[in-house]
C-alpha positions as CSV (number, residue, x, y, z in Angstrom):
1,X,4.8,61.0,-30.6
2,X,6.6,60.7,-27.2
3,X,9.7,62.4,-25.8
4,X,11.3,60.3,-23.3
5,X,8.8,57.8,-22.8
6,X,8.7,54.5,-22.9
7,X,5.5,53.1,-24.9
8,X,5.3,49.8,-23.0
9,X,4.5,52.0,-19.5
10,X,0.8,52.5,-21.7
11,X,-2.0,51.6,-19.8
12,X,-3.9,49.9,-23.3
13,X,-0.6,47.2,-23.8
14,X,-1.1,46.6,-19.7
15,X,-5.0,46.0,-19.4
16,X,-5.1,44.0,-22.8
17,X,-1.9,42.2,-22.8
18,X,-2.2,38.1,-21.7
19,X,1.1,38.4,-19.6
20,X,0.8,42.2,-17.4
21,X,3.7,41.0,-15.3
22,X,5.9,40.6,-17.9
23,X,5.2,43.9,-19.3
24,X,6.1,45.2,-16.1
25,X,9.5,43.1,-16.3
26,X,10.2,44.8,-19.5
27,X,9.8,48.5,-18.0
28,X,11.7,47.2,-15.6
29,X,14.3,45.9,-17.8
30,X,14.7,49.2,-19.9
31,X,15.2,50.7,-16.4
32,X,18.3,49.1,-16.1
33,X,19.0,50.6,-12.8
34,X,17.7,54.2,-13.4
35,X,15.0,56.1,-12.2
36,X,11.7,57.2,-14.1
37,X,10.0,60.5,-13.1
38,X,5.9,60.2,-13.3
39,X,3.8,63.4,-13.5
40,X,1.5,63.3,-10.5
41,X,-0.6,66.2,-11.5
42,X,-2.7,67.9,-8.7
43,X,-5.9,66.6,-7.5
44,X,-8.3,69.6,-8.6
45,X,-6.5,70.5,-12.0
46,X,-8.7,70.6,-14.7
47,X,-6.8,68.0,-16.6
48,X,-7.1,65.9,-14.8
49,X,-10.1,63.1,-15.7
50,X,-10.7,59.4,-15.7
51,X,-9.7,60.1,-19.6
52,X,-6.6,62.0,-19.2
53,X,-5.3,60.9,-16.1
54,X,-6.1,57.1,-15.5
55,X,-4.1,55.6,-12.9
56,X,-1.0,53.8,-13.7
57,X,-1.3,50.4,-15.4
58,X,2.6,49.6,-14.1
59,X,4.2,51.1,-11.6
60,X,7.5,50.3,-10.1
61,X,7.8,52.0,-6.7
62,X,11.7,50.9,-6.5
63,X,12.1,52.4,-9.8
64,X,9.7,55.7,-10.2
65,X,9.6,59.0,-8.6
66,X,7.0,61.1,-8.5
67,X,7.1,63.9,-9.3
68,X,4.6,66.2,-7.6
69,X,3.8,69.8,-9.0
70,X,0.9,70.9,-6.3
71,X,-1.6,69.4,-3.9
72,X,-2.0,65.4,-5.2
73,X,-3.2,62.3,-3.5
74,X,0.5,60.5,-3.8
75,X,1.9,57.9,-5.3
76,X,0.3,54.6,-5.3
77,X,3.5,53.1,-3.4
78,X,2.6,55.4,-0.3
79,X,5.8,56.9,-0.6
80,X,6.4,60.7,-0.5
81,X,6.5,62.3,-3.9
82,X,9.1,64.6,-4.9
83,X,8.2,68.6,-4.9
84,X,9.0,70.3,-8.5
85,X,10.0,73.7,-6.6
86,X,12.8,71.4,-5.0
87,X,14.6,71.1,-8.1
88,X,17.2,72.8,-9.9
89,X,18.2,72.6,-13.4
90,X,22.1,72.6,-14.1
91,X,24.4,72.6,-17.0
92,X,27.0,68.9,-16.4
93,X,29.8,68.8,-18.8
94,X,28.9,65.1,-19.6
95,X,24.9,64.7,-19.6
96,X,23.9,68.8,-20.7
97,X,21.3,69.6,-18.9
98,X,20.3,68.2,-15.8
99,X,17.9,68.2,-12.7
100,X,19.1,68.4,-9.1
101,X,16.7,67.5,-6.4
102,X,17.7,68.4,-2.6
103,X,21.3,67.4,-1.2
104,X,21.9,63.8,-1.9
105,X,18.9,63.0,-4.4
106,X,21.0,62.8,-7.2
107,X,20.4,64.1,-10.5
108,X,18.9,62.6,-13.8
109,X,18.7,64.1,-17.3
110,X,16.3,67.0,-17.7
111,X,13.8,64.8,-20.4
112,X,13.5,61.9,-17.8
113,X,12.3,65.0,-15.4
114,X,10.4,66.8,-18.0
115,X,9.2,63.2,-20.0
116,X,5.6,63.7,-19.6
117,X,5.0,67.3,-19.4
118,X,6.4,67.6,-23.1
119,X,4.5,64.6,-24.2
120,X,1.8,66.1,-23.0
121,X,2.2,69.2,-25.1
122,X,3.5,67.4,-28.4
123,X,1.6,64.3,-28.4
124,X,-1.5,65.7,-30.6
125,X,0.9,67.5,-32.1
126,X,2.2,65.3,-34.5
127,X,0.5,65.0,-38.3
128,X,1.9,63.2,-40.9
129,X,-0.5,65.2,-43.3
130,X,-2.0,68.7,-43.3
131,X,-5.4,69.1,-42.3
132,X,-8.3,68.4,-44.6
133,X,-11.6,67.4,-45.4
134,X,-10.4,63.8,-46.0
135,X,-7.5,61.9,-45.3
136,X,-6.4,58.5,-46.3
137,X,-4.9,56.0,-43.9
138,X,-1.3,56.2,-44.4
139,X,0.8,52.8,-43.7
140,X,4.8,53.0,-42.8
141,X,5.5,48.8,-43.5
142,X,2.6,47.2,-41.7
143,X,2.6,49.9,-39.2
144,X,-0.6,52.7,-39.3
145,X,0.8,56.2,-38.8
146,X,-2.4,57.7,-39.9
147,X,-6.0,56.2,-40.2
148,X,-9.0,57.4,-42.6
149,X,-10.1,60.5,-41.2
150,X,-13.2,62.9,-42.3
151,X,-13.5,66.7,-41.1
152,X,-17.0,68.2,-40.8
153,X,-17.4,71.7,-40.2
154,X,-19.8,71.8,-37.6
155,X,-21.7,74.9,-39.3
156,X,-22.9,72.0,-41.4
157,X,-24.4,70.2,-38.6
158,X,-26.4,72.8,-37.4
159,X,-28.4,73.4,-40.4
160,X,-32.5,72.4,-40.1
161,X,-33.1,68.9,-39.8
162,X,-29.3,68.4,-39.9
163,X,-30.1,64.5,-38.7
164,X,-32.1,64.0,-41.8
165,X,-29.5,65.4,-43.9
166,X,-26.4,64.1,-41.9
167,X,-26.2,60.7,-43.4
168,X,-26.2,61.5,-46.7
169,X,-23.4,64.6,-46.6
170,X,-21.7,61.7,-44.6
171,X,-21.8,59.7,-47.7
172,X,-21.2,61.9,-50.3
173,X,-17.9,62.8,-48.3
174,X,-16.8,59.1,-48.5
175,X,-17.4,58.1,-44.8
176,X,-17.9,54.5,-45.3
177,X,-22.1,54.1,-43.5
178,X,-20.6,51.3,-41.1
């Protein structure tokens, strides 16, 4: 689940794909002219890790902002990035809600600001099923929206000789053994 982004800016399409610079062309392309706010979280937060916060596969300095919410290293186009106590949210009879930056910046609709904060907070989220010891892979078309998943207690796992015993609750739970 994503709000406001756009799924081809992901860094696994970019490092895997045979033609990067046409990804890129196709951000570019679903630009059409306007701006894309990036989070550029500060440097000593603790979420940010190689895991969490990778540097950008694609980035499109004539086309991204970034938006900077305490101390961080920058963009990677050297150019400044924008302050979040700079802006303003305001109420435009045409767009709703929308975020002004200081005289002259323009403004741009509050989830192109907000895009990755809120992904951030619904991305894991999302369940197409309620929790539970086993869940089937669920298919939409061709498309997965679920895989196979197994839940373990981890009181379980902490049992005596709970390698020797692992495998075989494993099994009896229906993990496949490779």
């Amino acid at each position: 689940m994503h709000v406001a982004l756009n799924t081809l800016e992901s860094r696994v399409f970019h490092t895997q794909s045979d033609d990067p610079a046409g990804l890129a062309a196709g951000v570019a392309g679903d630009l059409a002219g306007a701006w894309r706010v990036v989070n550029l979280p500060p440097v000593d937060s603790p979420e940010v890790s190689p895991r969490t916060y990778p540097p950008r596969a694609v980035y499109l300095p004539d086309r991204y902002v970034a938006l900077s919410t305490g101390l961080d290293t920058g963009p990677p186009s050297g150019r400044p990035s924008l302050p979040a106590v700079v802006l303003t949210v305001h109420e435009d009879d045409q767009e709703g809600l929308v975020v002004r930056g200081p005289a002259g910046a323009g403004q741009l609709p509050i989830l192109e600001v907000l895009g990755d904060q809120l992904t951030a907070l619904v991305v894991n989220r999302f369940h197409p099923m309620a929790p539970a010891p086993f869940t089937p892979r669920m298919l939409l078309d061709e498309l997965v929206i679920q895989r196979r998943n197994w839940v373990v207690p981890s009181i379980e796992l902490t049992a005596p000789r709970a390698a020797e015993v692992l495998g075989s609750k494993l099994l009896d739970a229906g993990l496949p053994r490779h």
